[in-house]
N, C-alpha and C positions, 0 to 999 in steps of 0.2 A: 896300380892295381889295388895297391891298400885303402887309397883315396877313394876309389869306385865302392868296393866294400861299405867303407863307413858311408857315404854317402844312402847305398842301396838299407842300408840298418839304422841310418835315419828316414828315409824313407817309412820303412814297417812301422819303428817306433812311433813315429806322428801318426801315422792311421792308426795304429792301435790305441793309442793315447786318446784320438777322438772318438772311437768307437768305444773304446770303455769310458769317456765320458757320456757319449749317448746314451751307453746302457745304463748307469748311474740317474742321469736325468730322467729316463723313463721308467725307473725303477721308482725313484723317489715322487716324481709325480701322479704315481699312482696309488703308492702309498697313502699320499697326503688326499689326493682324492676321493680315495675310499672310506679313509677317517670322514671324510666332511659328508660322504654320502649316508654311513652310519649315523654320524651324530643329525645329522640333519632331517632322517628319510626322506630325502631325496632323490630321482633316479637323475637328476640334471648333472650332478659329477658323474656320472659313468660313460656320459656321452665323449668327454673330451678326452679320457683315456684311451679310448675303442678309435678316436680320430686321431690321434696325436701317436701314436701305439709303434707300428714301422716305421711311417715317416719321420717321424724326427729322429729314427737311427741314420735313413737317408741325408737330413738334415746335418747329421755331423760329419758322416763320412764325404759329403761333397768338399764341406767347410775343410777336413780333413786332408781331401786330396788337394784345394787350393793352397794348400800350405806345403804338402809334402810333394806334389810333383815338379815344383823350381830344383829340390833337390838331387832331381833321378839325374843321372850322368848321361851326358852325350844327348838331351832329349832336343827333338826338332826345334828350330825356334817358332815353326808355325805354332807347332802347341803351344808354345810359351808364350805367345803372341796370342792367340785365340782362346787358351785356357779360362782367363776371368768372364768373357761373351759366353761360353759354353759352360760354365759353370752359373754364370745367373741366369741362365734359360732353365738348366737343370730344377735351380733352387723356385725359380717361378712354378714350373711345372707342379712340383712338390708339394710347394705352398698352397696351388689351387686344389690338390688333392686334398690338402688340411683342410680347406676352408670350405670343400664341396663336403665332405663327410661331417664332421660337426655343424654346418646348418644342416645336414638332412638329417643327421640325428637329434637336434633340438626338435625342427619341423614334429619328427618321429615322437620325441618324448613327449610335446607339449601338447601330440594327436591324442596321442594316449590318454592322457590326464586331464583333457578338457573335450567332453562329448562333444563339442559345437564344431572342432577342429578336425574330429576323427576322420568325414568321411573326404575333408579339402587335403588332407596331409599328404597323400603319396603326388596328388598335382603339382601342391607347392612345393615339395623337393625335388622335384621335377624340373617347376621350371627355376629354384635355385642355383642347381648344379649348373643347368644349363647357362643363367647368367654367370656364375663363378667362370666357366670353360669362356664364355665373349669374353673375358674381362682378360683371361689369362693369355687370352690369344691377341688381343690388343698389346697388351704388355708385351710377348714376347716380338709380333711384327714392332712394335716401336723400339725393341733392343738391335733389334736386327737393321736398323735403318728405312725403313720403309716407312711410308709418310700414311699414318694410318687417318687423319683427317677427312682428308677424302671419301677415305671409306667411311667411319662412321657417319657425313655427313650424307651419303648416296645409301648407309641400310637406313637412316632416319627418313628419305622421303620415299623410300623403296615399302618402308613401316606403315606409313600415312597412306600413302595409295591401297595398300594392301589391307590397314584395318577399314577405308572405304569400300574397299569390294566385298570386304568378310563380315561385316556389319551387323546382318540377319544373323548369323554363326555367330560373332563374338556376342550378340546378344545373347544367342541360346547358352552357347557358355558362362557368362558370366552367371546367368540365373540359376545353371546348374550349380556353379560354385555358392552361391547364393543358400540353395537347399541343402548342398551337403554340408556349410558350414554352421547356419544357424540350424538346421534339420525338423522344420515345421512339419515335415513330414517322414518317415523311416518305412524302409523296406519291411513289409508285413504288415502295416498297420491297413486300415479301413478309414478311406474317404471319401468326403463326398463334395463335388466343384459347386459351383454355385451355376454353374450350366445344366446342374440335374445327373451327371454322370456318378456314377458312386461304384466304389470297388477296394479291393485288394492292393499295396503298391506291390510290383513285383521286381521292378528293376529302375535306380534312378539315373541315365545317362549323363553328359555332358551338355547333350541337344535335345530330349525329351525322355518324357516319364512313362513309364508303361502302369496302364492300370488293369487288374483284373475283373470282370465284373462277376457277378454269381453265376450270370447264365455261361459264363465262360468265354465271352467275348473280351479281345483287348483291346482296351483306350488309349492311346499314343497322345499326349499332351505334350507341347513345346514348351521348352522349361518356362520361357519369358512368359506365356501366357498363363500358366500356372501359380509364378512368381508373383503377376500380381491380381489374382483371381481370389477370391471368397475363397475359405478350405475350411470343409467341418472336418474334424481329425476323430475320430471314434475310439479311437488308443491313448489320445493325451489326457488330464494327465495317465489315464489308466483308463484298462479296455472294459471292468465294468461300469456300465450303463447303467439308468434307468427308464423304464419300460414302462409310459403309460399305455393305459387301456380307459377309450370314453366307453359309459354304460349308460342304460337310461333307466326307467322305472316308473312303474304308474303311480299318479297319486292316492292313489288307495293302497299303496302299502307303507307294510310299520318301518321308519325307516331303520329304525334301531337293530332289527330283524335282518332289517337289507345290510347291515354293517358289518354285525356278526355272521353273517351266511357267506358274503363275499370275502369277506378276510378269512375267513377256516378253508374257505376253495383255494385262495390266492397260494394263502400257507403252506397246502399239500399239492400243491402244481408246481409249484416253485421247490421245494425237496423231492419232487419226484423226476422232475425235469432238468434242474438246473444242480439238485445237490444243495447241500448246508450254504449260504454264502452269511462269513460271519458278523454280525452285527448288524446285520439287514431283516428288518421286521415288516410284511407289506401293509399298504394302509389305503385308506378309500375318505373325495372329500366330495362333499353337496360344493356345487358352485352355479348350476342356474336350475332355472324353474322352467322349462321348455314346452315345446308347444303340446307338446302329446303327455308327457310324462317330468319326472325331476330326473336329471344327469347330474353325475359325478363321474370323477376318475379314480380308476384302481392302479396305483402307484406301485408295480414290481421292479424287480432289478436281474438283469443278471449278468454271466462274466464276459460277456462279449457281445457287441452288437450284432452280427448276424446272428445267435442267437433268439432275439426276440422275436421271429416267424413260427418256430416251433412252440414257444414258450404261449404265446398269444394264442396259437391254434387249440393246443389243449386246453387252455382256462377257457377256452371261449365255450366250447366243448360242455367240459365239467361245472362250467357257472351254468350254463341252460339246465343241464339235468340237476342239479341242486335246486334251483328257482322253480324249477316243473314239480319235485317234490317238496319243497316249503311252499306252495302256493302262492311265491312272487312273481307278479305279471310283469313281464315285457311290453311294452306300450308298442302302439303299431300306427303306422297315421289311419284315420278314419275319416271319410268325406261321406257326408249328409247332401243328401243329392233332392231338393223342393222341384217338383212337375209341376210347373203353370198351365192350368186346363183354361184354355180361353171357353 
């Protein structure tokens, strides 16, 4: 009985032993982790404390009970027999828990702090875990005795036949991944395809892109087709624009006249319309000699590309009633029509 005793108090003592070792290790490893994420600023130590955190209490008390349960009195020998199998299933288990949490939180961290990744990051831990869970479950059918060969070699043509049926789909996917990683385009911005479609993005899926137009129709583009299509981006690197406007003008006017009239128009259509935009001054150039009159362009800006409809209606607006009071002519075509009287 006294034998039972000490036995059962060796027992406690070993798990306790390893379990305040555990808590020790995960005390000190986070410690030291924190140090490095201070001095470093870095948020890449906070990941493997957040991973490492429960499980490696698990981690000692399994280690713990391999040690302390040969101890217990009277214990079945099947246990004793089957203990070390059941305990490295356990520690597998465990370990893919470790290993699925800290790559999703790297994935996580490195979404974070690198825009190209942000919108691929919740896929790829995705399908991380998911690899870590195949890997773990190979492992433990191979502890177990099961001849896992076969298997892997029947999901590997089971994989092949299926990326051949899914082909179209893994296309659109991948091109999806494509956009959300590099991100040549972002939800809100203003674009325009090279098929003439232009709009709003409002939503970018896996398999296609929705686009909004002004009239309030929406464009459904397949990502693959998108991927590698022409893209005006109207947001990159910034959503102000500039806004030309062609003008013509007769050759009978002063041009200098036409300089100063159009730029004082420009100036207060542009603060009236669009507000102060800072460091933006409009400006007007001669560039041909046309057939009816001289054209230039009047060069505005403003802070978004749909913008420039309003912005262009008004100057177009307040440039005529300016010109109609300075007595600068708009040129018109004019055809000279010769009657042949036989």
């Amino acid at each position: 009985m006294l034998q039972e005793f000490w036995d059962w108090l060796a027992f406690l003592l070993i798990l306790a032993g390893f379990l305040a070792a555990g808590a020790l290790a995960r005390l000190l490893l986070r410690t030291y982790l924190s140090r490095l994420a201070r001095r470093t600023g870095s948020r890449f130590y906070e990941v493997l404390p957040r991973g490492l955190g429960t499980p490696l209490l698990l981690i000692f008390l399994l280690v713990g009970l391999g040690y302390a349960l040969p101890r217990v009195p009277n214990l079945p020998p099947e246990v004793t027999e089957h203990l070390p199998l059941l305990l490295s299933l356990l520690l597998t288990l465990v370990g893919a828990v470790v290993a699925a949490r800290i790559l999703s939180g790297l994935v996580e961290h490195y979404g974070a702090t690198r825009p190209p990744l942000r919108g691929a990051a919740p896929l790829l831990s995705r399908a991380l875990k998911a690899l870590v869970a195949f890997v773990a479950l190979i492992v433990v059918l191979n502890a177990l005795g099961i001849n896992v060969t076969a298997l892997v070699a029947g999901l590997g043509v089971a994989g092949i036949a299926l990326a051949f049926a899914l082909q179209e789909t893994l296309s659109q996917f991948f091109a999806g991944l494509y956009l959300m990683s590099e991100r040549p385009i972002r939800v809100g911005d203003y674009i325009r395809l090279d098929s003439g479609e232009e709009g709003y993005v409002v939503e970018i899926g896996w398999r296609s892109t929705r686009i909004r137009q002004l009239s309030n129709d929406l464009v459904i583009v397949p990502n693959s087709k998108l991927a590698g299509s022409r893209i005006i981006n109207f947001y990159l690197p910034d959503p102000q624009t500039a806004c030309p406007v062609e003008v013509e003008v007769s050759y009978g006017s002063d041009l200098e006249k036409v300089e100063r009239v159009t730029v004082e128009v420009a100036r207060e259509v542009l603060r009236r319309v669009e507000g102060e935009i800072p460091g933006f001054e409009p400006y007007l150039r001669y560039h041909t000699f046309g057939e009816h009159g001289i054209r230039f362009t009047v060069v505005l800006r403003v802070k978004e590309y749909t913008d420039r409809h309003r912005l262009i209606h008004e100057f177009i607006k307040e440039l005529h009633r300016r010109y109609r009071e300075e007595g600068i002519e708009i040129p018109f075509p004019v055809r000279t029509v010769y009657v042949r009287r036989e």
